[in-house]
TORPA-4810 file (N, C-alpha, C, O; in nm, 3 decimals):
<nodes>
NODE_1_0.084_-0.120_0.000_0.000_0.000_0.000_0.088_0.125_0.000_0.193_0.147_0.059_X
NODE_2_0.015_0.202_-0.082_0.133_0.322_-0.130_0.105_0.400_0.021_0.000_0.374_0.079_X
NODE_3_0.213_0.508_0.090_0.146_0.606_0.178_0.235_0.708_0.111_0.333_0.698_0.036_X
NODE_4_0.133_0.863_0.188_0.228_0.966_0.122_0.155_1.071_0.229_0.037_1.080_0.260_X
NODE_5_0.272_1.146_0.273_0.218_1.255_0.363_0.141_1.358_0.356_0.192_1.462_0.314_X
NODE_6_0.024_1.358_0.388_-0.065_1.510_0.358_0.052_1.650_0.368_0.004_1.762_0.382_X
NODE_7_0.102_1.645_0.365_0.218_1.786_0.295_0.262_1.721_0.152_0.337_1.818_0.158_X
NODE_8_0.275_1.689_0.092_0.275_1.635_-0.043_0.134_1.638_-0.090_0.118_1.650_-0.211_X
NODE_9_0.031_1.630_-0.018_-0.092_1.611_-0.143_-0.075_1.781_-0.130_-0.099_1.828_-0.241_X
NODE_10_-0.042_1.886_-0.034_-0.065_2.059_-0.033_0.001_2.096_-0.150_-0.024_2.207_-0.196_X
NODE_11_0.105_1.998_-0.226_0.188_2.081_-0.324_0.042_2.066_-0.479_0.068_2.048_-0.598_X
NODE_12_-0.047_2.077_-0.440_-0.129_2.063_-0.554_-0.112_2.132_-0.705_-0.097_2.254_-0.705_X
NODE_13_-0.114_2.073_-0.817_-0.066_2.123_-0.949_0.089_2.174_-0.947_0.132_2.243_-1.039_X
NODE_14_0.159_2.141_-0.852_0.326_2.112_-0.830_0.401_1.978_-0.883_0.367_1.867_-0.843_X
NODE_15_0.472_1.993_-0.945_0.546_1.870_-0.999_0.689_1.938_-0.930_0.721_2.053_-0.897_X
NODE_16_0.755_1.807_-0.928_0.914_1.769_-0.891_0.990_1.692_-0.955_0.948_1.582_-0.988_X
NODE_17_1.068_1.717_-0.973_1.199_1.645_-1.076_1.306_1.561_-0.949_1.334_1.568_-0.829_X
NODE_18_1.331_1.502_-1.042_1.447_1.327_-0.994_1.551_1.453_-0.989_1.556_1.543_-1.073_X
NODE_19_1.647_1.435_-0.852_1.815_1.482_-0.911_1.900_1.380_-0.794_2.019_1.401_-0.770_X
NODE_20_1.842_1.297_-0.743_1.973_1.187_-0.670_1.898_1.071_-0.619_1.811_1.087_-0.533_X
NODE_21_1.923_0.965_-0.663_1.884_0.808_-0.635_1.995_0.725_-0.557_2.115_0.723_-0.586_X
NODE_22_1.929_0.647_-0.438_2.005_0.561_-0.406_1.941_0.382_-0.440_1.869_0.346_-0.533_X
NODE_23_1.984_0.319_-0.357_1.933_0.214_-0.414_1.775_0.164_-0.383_1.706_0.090_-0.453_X
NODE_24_1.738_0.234_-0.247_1.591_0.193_-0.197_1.522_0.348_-0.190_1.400_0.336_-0.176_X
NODE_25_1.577_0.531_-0.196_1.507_0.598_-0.231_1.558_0.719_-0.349_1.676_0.743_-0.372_X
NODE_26_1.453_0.780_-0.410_1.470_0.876_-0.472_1.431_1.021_-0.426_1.336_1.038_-0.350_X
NODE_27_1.500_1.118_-0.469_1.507_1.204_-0.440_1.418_1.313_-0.522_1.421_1.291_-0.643_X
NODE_28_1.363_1.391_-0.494_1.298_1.511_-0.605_1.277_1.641_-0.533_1.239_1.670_-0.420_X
NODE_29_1.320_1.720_-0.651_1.305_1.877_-0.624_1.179_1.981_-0.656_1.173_2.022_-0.772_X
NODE_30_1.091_2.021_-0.570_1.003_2.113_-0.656_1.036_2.212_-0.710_1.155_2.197_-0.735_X
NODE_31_0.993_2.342_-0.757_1.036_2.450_-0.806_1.094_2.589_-0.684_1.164_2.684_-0.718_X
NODE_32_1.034_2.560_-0.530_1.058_2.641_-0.451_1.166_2.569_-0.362_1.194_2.616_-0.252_X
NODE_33_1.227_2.450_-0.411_1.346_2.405_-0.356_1.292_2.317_-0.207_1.364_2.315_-0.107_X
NODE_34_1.191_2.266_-0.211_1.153_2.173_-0.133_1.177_2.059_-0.202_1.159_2.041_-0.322_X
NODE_35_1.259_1.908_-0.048_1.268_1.817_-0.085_1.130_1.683_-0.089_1.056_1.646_0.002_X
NODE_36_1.136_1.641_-0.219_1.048_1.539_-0.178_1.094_1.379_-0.192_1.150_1.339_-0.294_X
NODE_37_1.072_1.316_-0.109_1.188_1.138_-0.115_1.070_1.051_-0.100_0.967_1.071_-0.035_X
NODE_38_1.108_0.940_-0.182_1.008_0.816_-0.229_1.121_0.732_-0.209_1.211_0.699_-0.286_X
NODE_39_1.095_0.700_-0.072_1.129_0.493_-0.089_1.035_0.386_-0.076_0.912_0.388_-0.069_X
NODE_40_1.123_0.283_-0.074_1.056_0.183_-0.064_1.045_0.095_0.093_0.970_0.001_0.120_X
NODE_41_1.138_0.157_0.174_1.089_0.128_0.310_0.979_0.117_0.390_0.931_0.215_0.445_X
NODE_42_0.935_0.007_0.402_0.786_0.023_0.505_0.806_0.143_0.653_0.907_0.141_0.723_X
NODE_43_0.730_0.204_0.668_0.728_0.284_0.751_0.795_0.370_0.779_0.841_0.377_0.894_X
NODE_44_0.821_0.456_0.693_0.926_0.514_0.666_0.934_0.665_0.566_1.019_0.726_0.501_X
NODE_45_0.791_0.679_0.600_0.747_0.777_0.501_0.793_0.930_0.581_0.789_0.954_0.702_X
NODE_46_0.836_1.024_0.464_0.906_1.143_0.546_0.778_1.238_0.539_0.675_1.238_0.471_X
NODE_47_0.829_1.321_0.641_0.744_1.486_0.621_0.687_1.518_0.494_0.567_1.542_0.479_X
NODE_48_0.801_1.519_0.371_0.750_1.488_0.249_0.790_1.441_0.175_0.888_1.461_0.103_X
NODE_49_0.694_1.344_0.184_0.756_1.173_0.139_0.681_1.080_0.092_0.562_1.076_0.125_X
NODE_50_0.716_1.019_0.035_0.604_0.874_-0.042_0.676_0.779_0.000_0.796_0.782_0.029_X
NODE_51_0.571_0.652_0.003_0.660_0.503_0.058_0.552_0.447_-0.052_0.430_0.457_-0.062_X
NODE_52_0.656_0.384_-0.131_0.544_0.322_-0.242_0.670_0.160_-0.309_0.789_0.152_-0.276_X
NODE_53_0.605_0.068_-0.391_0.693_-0.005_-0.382_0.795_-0.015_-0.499_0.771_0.050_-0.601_X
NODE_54_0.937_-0.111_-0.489_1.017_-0.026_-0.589_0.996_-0.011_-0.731_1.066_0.057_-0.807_X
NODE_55_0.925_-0.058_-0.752_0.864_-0.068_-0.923_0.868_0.123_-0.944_0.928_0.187_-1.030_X
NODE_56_0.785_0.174_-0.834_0.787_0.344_-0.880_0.950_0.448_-0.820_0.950_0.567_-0.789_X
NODE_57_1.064_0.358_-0.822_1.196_0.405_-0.836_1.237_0.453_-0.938_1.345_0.512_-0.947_X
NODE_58_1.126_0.430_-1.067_1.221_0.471_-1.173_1.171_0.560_-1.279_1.202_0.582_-1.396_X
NODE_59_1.071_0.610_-1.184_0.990_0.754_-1.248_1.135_0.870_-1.228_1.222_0.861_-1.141_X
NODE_60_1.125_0.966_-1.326_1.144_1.064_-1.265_1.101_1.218_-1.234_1.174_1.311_-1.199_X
NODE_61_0.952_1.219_-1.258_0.890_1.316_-1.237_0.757_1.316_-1.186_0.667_1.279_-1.261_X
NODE_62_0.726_1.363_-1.040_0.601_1.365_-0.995_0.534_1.435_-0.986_0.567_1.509_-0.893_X
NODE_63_0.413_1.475_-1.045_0.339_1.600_-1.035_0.213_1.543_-0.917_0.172_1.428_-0.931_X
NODE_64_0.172_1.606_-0.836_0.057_1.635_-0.789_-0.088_1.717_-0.821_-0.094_1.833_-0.860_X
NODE_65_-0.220_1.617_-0.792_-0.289_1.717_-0.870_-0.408_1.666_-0.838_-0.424_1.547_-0.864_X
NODE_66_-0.529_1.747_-0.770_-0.617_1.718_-0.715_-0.635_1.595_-0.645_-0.726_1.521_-0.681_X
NODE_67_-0.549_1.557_-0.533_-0.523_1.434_-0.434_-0.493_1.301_-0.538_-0.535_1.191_-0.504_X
NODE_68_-0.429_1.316_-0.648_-0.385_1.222_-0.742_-0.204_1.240_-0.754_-0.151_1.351_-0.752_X
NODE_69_-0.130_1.115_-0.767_-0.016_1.134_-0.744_0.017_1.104_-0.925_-0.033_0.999_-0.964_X
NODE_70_0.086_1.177_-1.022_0.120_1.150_-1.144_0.253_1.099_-1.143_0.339_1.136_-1.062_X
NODE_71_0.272_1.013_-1.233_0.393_0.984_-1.284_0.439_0.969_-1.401_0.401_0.881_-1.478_X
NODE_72_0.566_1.096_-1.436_0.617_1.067_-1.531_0.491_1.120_-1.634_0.524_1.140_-1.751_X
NODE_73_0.340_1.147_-1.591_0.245_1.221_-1.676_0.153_1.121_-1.724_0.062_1.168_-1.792_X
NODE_74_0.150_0.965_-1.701_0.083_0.934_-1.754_0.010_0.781_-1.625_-0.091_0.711_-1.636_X
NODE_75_0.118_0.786_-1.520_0.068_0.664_-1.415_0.016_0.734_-1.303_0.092_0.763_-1.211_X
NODE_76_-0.073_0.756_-1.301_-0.195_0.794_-1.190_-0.242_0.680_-1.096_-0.313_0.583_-1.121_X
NODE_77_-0.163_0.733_-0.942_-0.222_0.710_-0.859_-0.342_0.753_-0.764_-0.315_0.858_-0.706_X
NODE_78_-0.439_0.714_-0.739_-0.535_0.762_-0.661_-0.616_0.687_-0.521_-0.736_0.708_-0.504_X
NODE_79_-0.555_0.617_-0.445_-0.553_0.530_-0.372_-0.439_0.519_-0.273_-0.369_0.419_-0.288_X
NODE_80_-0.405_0.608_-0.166_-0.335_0.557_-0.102_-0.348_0.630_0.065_-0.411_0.734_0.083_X
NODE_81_-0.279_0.558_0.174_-0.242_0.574_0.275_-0.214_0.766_0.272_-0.149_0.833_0.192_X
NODE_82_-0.291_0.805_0.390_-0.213_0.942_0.431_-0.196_0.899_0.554_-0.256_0.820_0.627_X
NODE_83_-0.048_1.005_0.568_0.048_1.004_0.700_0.061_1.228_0.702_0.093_1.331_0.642_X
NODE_84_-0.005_1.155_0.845_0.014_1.316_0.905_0.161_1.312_0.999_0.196_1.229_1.084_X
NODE_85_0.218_1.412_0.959_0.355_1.416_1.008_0.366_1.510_1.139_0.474_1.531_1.193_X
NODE_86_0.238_1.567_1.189_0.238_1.630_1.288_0.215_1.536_1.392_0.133_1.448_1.367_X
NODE_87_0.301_1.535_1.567_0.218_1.497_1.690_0.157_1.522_1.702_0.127_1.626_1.642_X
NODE_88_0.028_1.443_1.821_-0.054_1.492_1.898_0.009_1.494_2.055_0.014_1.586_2.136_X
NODE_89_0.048_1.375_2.061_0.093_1.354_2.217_0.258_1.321_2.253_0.285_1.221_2.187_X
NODE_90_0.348_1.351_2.309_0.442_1.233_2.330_0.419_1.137_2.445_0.346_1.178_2.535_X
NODE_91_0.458_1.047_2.452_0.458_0.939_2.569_0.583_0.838_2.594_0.595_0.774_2.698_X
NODE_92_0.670_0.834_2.488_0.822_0.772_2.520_0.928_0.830_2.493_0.919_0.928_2.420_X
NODE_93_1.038_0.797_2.533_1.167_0.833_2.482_1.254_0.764_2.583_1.234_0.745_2.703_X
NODE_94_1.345_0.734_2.513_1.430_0.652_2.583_1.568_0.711_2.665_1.607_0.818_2.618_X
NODE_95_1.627_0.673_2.749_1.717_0.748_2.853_1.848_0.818_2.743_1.884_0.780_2.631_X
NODE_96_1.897_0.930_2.827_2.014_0.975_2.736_2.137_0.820_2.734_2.191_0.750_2.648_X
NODE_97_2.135_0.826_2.862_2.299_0.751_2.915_2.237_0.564_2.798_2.336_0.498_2.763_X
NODE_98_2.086_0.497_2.751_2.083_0.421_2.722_2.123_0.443_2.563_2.171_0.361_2.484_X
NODE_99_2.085_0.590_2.544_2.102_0.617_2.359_2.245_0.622_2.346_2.291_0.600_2.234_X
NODE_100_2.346_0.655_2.471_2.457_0.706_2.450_2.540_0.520_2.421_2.625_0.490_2.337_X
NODE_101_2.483_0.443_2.511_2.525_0.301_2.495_2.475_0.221_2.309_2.543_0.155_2.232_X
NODE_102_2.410_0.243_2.305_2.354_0.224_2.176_2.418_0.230_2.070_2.443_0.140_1.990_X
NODE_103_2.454_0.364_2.068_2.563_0.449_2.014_2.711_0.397_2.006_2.780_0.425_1.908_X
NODE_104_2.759_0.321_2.110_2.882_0.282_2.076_2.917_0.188_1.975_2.842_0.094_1.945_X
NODE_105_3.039_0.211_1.916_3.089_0.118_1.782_3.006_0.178_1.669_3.028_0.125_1.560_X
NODE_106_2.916_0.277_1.668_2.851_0.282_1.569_2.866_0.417_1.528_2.809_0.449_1.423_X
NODE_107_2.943_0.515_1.597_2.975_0.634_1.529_3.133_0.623_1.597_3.156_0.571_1.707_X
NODE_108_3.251_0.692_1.495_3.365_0.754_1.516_3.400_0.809_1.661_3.397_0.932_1.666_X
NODE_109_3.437_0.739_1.791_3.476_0.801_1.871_3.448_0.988_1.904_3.362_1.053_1.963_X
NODE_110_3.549_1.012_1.844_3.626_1.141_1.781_3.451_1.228_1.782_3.390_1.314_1.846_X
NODE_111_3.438_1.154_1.690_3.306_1.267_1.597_3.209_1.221_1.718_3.121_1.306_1.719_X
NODE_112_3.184_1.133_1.813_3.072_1.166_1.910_3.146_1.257_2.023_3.061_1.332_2.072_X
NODE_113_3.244_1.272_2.067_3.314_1.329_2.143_3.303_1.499_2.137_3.274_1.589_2.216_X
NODE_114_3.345_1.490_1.995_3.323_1.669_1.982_3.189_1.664_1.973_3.153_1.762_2.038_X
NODE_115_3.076_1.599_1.924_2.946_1.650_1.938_2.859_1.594_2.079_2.737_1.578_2.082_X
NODE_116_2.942_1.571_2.181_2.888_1.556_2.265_2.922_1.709_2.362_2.841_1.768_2.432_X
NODE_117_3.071_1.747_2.336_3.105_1.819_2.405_3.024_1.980_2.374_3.006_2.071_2.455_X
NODE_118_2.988_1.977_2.241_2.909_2.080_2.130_2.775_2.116_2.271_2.761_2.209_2.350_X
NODE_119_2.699_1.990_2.245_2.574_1.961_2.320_2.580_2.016_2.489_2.530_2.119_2.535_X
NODE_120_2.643_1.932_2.546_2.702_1.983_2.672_2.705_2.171_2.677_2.669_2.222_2.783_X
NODE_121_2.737_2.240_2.591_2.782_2.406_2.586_2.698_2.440_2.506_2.717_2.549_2.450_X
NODE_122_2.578_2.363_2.471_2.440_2.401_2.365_2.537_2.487_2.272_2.509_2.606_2.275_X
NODE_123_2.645_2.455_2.192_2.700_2.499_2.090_2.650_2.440_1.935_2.721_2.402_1.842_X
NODE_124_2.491_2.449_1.943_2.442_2.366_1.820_2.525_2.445_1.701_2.608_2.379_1.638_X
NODE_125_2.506_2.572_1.670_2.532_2.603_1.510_2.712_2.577_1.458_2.758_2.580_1.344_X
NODE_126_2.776_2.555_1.574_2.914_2.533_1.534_2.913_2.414_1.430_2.962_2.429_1.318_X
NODE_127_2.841_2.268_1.482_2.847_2.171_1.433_2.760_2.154_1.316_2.810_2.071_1.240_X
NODE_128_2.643_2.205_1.269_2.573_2.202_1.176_2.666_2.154_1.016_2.755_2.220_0.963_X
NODE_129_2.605_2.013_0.964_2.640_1.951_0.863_2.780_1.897_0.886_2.872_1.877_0.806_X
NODE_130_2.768_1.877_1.043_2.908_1.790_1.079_2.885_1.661_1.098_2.766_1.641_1.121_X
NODE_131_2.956_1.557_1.097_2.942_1.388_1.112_2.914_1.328_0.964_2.941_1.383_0.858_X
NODE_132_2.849_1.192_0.984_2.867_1.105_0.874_2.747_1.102_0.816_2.671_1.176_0.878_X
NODE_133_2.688_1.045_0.712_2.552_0.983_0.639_2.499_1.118_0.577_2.513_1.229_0.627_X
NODE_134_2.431_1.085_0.449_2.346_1.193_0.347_2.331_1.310_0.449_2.398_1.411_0.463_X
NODE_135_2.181_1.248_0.540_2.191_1.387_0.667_2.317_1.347_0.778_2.347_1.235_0.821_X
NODE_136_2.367_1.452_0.801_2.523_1.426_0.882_2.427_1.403_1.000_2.307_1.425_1.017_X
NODE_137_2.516_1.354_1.067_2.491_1.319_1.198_2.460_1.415_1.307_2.385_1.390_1.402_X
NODE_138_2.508_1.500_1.293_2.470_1.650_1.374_2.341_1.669_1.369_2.267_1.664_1.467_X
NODE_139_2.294_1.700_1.206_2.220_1.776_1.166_2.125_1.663_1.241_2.050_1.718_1.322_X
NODE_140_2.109_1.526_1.237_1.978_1.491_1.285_1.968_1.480_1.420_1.858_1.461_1.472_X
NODE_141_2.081_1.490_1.492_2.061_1.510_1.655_2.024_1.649_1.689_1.969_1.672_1.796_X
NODE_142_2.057_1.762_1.586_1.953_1.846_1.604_1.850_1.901_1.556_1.809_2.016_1.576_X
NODE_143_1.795_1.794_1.473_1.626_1.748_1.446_1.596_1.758_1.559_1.567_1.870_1.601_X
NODE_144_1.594_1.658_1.639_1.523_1.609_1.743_1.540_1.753_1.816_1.430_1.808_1.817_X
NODE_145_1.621_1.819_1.867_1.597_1.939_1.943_1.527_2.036_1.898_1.463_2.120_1.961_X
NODE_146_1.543_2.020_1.753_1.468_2.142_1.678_1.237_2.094_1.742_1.143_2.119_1.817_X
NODE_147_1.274_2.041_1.664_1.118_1.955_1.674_1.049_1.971_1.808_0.935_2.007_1.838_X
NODE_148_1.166_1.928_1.886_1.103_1.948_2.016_1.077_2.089_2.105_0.988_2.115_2.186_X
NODE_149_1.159_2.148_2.071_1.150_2.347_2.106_1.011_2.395_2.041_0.930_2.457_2.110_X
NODE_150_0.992_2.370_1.935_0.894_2.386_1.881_0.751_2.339_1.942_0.651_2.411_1.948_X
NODE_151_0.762_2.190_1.992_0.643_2.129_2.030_0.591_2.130_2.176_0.500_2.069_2.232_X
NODE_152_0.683_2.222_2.217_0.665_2.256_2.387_0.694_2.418_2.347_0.744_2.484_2.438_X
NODE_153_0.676_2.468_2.257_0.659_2.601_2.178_0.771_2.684_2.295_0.729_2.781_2.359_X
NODE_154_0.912_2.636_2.312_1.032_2.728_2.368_1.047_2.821_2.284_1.005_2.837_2.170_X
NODE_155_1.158_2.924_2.399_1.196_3.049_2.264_1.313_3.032_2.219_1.418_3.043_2.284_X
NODE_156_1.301_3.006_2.115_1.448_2.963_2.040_1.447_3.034_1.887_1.355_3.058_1.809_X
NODE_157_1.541_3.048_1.882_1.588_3.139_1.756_1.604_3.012_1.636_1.710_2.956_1.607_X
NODE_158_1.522_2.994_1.599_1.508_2.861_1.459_1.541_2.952_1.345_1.582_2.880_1.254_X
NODE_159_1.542_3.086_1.305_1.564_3.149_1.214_1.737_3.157_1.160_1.792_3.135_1.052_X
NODE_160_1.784_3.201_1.290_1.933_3.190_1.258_2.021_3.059_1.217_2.115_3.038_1.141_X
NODE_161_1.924_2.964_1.328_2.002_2.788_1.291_1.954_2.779_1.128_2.007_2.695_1.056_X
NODE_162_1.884_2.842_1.092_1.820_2.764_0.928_1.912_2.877_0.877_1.944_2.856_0.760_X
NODE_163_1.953_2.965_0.917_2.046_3.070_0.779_2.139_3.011_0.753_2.175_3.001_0.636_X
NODE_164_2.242_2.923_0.908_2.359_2.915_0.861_2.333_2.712_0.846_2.433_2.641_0.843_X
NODE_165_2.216_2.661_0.839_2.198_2.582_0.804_2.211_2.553_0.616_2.270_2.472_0.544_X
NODE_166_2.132_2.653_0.598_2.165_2.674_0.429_2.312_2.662_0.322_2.324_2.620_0.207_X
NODE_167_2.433_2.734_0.441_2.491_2.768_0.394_2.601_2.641_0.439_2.700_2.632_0.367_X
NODE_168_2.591_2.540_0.558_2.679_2.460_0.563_2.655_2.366_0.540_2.756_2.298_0.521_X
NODE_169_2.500_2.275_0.522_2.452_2.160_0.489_2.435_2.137_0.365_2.452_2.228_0.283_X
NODE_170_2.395_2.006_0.326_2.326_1.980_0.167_2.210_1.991_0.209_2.185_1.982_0.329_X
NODE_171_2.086_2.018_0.091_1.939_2.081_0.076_1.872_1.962_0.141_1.758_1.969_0.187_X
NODE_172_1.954_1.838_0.143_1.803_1.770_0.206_1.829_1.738_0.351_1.747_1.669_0.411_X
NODE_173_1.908_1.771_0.398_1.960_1.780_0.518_1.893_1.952_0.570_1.812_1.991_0.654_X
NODE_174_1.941_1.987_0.513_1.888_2.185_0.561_1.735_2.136_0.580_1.698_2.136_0.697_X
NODE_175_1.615_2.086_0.458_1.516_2.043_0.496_1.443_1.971_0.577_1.324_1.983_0.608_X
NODE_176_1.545_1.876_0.618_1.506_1.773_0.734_1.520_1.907_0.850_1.439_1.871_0.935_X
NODE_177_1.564_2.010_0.888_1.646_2.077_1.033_1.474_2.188_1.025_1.413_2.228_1.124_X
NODE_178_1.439_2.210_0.891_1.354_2.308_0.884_1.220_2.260_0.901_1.143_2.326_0.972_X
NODE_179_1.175_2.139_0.837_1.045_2.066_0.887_1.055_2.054_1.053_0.972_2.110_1.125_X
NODE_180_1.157_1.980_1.100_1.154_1.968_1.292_1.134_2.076_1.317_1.031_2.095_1.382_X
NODE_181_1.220_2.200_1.281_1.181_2.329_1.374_1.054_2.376_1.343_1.025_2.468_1.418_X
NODE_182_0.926_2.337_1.225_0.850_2.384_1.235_0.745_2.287_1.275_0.630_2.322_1.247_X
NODE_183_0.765_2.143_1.351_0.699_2.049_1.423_0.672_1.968_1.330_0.556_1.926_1.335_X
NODE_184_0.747_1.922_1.232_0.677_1.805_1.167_0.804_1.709_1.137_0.896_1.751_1.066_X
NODE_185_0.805_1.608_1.181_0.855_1.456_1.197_0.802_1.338_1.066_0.689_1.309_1.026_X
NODE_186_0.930_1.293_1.028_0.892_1.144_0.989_0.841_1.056_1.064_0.830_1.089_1.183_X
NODE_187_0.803_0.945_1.032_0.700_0.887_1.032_0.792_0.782_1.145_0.719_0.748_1.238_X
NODE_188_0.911_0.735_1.153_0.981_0.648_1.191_0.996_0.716_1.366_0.992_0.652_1.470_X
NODE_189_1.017_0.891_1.345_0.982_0.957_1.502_0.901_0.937_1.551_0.898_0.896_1.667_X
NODE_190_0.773_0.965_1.457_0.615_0.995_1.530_0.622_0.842_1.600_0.578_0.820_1.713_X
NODE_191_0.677_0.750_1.522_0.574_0.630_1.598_0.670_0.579_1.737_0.623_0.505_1.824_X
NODE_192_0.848_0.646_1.741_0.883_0.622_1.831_0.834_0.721_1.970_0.831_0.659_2.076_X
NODE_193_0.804_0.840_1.976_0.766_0.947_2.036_0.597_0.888_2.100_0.564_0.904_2.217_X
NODE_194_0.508_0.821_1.995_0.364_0.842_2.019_0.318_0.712_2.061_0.202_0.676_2.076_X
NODE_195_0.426_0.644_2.077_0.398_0.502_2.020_0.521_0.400_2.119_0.493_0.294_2.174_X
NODE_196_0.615_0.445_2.119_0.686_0.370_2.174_0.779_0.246_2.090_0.864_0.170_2.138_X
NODE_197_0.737_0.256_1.971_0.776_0.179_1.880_0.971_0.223_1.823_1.010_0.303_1.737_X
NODE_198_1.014_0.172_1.873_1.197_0.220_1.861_1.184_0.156_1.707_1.128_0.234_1.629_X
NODE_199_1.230_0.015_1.645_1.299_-0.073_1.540_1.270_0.026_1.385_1.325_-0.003_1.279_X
NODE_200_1.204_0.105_1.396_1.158_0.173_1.222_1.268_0.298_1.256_1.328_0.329_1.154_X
NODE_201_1.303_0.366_1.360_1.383_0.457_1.383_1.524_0.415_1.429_1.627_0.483_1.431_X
NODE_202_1.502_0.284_1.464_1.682_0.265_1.478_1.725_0.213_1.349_1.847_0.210_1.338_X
NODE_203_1.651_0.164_1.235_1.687_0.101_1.097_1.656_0.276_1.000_1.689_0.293_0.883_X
NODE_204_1.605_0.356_1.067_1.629_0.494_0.926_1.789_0.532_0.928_1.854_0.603_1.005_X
NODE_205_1.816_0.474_0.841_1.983_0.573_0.794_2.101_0.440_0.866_2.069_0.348_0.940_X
NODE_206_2.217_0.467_0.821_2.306_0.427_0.917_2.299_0.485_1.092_2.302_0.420_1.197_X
NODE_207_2.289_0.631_1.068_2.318_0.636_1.198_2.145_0.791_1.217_2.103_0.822_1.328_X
NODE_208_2.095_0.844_1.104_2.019_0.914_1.126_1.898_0.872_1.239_1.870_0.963_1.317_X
NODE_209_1.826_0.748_1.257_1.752_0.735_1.358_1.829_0.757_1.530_1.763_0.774_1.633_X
NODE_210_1.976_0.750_1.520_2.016_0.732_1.622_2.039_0.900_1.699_2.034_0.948_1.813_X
NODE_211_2.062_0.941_1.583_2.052_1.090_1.582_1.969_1.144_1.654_1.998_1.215_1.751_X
NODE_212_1.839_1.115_1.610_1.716_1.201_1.620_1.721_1.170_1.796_1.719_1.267_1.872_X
NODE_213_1.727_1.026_1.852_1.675_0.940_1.925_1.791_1.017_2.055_1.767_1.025_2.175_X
NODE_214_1.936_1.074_1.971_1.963_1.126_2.110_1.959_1.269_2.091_2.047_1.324_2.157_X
NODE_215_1.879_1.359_2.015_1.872_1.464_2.034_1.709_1.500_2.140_1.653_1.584_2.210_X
NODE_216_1.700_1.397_2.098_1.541_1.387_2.162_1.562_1.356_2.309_1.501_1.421_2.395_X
NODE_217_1.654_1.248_2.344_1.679_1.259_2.494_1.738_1.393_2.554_1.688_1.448_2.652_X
NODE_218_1.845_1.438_2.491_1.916_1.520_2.526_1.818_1.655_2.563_1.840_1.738_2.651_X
NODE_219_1.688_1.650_2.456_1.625_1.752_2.544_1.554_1.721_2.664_1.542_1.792_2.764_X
NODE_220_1.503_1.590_2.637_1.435_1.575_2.778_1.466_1.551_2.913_1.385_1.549_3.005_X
NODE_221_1.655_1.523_2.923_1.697_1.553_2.998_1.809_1.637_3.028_1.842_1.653_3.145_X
NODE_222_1.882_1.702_2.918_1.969_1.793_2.945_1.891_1.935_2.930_1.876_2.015_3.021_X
NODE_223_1.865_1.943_2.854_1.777_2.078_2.779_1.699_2.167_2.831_1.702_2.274_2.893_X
NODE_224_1.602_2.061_2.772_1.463_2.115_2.797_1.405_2.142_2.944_1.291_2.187_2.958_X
</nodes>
């Protein structure tokens, strides 16, 4: 079953173009420089995002258009799953000191060290588009802070993190930092946050679920 986030059906009479494929998602650009990603991962659908199966990897152009998904101009979908990317509630999260165990062997010493020490001195914008994977590793540990300032509506300056976000990240990384700060989560968060459900967020990315999972502690117990 195809799903696709009600922020993708809003881009109505908007099409997006293919510009980077991996092996399970694709990537597309609209005209105002929003990212949109189609994999094939179950549960796994982004902010704005399609989870459909891999047969539709090898479109490369999606237009939207009166709650119909086009492809390529001529394969019309009209049947599928919506995923709201907004919370309603939180109810889990797991301990800092257990995310920090988790974590070992699985990121560079070095590179958790300085971004632990970053965190510790709330020195978020130093590190921005620092660490490993498509979204660096920074950038998604401060998803989770972003998202969460927002959803307990703190006063935080999200304007300045997204200027010099622009200028040190790649676009789909800058996008992932700008959906959290304005409260909207993939699908692999919502269900760990609402749900309690960890395994869809520790399998997003090499290390991006792990990200989110300790930026998210870090507010609920260093932070926030």
């Amino acid at each position: 079953m195809i799903e696709v986030s009600n922020l993708v059906l809003k881009k109505n009479r908007k099409s997006a173009k293919s510009f980077f494929k991996t092996r399970y998602t694709r990537y597309y650009v609209f005209e105002d420089g929003e990212i949109l990603t189609l994999t094939v991962h179950h549960n796994r659908v982004g902010v704005l995002g399609i989870v459909a199966q891999p047969y539709f990897l090898k479109f490369d152009e999606i237009t939207i258009e009166d709650n119909k998904l086009i492809f390529d101009y001529k394969n019309v979908i009209k049947t599928f799953r919506i995923y709201n990317p907004k919370l309603k509630k939180i109810n889990f999260y797991e301990k800092f000191e257990k995310v920090l165990k988790i974590l070992e062997g699985k990121v560079d010493s070095r590179i958790f060290s300085r971004i632990a020490s970053s965190l510790n001195r709330e020195e978020y914008m130093k590190l921005i588009g620092f660490g490993p994977g498509l979204t660096p590793f920074f950038d998604d540990v401060l998803s989770g802070i972003l998202f969460l300032n927002n959803f307990y509506s703190k006063d935080f300056d999200k304007q300045a993190i997204l200027e010099i976000a622009k200028k040190r990240t790649n676009n789909i990384s800058f996008y992932q930092l700008y959906y959290a700060s304005n409260g909207y989560v993939p699908k692999p968060v919502k269900m760990y946050l609402e749900e309690g459900i960890i395994e869809p967020l520790l399998n997003m990315g090499d290390t991006s679920g792990l990200g989110w999972m300790l930026g998210i502690s870090f507010f609920f117990e260093l932070e926030g």
